[in-house]
N, C-alpha and C positions, 0 to 999 in steps of 0.2 A: 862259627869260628871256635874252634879248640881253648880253652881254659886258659891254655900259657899267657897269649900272648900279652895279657894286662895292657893295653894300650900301645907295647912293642908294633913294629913292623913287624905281619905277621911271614910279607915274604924275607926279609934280613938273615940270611944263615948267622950274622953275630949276634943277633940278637935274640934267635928263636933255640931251643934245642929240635924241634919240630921240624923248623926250616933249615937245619943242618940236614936233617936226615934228610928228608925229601931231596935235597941239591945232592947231597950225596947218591942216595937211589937214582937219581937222572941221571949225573954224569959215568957214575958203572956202568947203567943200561946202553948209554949212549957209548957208552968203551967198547961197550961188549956189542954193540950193532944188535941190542935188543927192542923192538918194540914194546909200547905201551900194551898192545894186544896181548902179545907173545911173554909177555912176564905175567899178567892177567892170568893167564892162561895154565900159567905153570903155579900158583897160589892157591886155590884157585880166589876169580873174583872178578868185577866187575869192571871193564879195561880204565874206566872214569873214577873208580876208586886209585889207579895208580896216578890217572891226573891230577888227583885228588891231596893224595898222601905228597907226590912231588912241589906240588905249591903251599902248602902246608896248612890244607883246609880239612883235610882229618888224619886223625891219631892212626897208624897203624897197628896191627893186630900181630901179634909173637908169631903166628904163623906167616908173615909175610915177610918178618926178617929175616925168617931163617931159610926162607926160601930165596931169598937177594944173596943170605951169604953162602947157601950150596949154587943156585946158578952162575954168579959172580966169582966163587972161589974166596972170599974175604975174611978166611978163619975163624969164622964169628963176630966179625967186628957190627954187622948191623944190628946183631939181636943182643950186645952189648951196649951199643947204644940205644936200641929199644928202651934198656930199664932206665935208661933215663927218661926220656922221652914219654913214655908211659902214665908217669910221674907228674906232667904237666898238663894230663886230661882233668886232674882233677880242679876244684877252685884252688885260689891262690892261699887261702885261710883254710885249707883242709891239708895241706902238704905236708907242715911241719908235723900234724898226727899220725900222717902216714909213715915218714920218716922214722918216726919214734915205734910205731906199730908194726915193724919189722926187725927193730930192735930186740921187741920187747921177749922176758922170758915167760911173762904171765901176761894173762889177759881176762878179764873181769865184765860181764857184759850185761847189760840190766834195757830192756827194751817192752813197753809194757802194750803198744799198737804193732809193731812187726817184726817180723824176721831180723837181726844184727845182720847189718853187709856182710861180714866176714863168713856167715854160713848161708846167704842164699843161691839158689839156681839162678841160671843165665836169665832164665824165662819170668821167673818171679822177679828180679832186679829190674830187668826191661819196664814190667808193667808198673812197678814202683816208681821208679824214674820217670815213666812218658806220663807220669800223673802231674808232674813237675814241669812237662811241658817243653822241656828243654831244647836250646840248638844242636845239642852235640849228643844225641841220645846213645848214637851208638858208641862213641870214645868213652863216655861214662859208662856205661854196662862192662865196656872194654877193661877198663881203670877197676873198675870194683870185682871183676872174676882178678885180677892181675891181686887187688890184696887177698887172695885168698893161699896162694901159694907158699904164701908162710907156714901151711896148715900141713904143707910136704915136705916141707924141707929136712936136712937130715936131723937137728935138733929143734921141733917145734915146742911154740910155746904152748904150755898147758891153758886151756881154755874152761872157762865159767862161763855158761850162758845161763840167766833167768829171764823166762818171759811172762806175761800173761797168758789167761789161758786162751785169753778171744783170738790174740796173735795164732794160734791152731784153728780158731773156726774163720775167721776173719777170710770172706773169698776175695781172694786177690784175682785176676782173671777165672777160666774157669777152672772144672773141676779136674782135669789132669794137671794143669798147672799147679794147683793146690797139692794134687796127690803126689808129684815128682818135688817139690818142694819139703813136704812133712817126709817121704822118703831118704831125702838127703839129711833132713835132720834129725831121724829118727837112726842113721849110718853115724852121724856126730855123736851122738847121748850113747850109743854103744861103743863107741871107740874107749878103750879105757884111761885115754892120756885125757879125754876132757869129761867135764859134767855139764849136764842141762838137768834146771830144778823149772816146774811149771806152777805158778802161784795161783789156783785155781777161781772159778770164779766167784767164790761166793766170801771169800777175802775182802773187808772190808778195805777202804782207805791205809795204806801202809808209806813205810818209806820215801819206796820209789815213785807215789802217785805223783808228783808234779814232772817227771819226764824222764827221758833215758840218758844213761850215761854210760861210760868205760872206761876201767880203772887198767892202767897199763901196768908192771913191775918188771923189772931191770934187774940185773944179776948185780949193776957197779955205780947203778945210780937210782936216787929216789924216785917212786912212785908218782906216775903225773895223770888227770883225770881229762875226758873228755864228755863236755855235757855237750847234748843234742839239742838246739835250739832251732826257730825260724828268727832272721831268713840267714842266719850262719853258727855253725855251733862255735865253741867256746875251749881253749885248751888252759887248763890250771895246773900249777905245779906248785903255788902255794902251799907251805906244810899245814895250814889250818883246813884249806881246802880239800888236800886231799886225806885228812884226818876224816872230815865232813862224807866225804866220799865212802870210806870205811865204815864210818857208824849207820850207813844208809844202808851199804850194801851186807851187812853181816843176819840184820832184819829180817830183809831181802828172804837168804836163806834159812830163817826159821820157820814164814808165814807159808813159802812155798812147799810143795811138797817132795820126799824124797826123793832120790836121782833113780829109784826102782819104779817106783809108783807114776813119777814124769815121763818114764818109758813108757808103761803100763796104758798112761793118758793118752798120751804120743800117739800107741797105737792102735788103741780104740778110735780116733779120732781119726786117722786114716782110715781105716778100716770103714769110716763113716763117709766117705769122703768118694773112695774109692769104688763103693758097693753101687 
């Protein structure tokens, strides 16, 4: 069962945004004399995933809205209601971050065991995730490519990634997964709107050793942090806190090394990876 419903009726169209959509997708299809098969069909997908998405037992995927509102004719109205919808795969305690994390004009990211959501592949997030075990594995993978599109839009925000350096040897599935992953983030550390610094390994105890965090920044409002915890992370906007946050992460940047030499790692380490 999908994230939203918090204990809601998960079939309630008033009480689900989920189950809006799904009643919504039925009654089009059923307008339109389409089968469960026959819209399958045209997504493409699995005819039990439209059973699925219609009683509001999984999250739909951007590509299944927007093919409801070219075979329905609906001007966009489903893949508008998708971004809400979307929104509700994730837990109820991660939302307001998200909310703010598409706001935001900066973006600050300190992760010393993996990849930041915001820069991993589909494949690497999956393997992450089913570590966790979860029911909704797929709406979560779903939910976390869906935050990354901040990263296209027409004004994104400028991004700071520090990792460890194990974060680059660290085998997450195998070695293509690994090497399509260091790929993608060695495509990030060259973009020139953002920086990745890699804090090598032989860096003692620093900063950031007690866990990961992300410092968000706003063009019209203060600065708010998000620290990474089990089994729920934590959003501060306290000005000591995210004071705290600043003198952690500026460290951060000295002990690591440059955004030349992080590439440099970057891609020896693929190159290792790959060979």
């Amino acid at each position: 069962m999908p994230a939203e419903h918090d204990g809601d009726d998960p079939t309630d169209p008033n009480a689900s945004t989920l189950a809006h959509f799904g009643m919504e997708v039925r009654l089009e299809r059923e307008q339109h004399d389409v089968t469960q098969v026959e819209l399958a069909a045209e997504v493409p997908c699995h005819h039990t995933l439209v059973q699925k998405i219609e009683t509001a037992k999984r999250v739909p995927s951007l590509r299944f809205a927007e093919t409801c509102d070219r075979i329905f004719g609906t001007n966009g109205r489903f893949t508008r209601l998708w971004r809400l919808v979307i929104k509700y795969a994730f837990p109820a305690w991660f939302r307001p971050y998200v909310e703010l994390e598409m706001r935001a004009t900066s973006v600050r990211l300190f992760h010393p065991y993996l990849v930041p959501g915001l820069l991993q592949t589909e494949d690497y997030a999956r393997a992450v995730l089913r570590a966790g075990r979860p029911r909704i594995l797929d709406d979560l993978v779903e939910a976390r490519m869906e935050r990354q599109r901040i990263l296209d839009r027409e004004n994104p925000p400028d991004v700071w990634a520090i990792v460890e350096e194990n974060v680059l040897r660290r085998a997450v599935g195998d070695r293509d997964l690994m090497a399509g992953q260091l790929r993608k983030f060695l495509a990030f550390a060259e973009n020139p709107l953002h920086v990745l610094q890699v804090i090598p390994q032989e860096v003692p105890l620093h900063a950031g050793s007690s866990g990961p965090f992300n410092i968000l920044g706003f063009q019209d409002s203060d600065d708010v942090v998000h620290v990474d915890a089990f089994p729920r992370g934590h959003l501060l906007a306290d000005e000591e806190d995210v004071k705290a946050s600043h003198r952690a992460y500026d460290p951060l940047k000295a002990v690591a090394l440059s955004p030349d030499d992080s590439v440099s790692l970057l891609g020896s380490v693929l190159k290792e990876i790959a060979s």
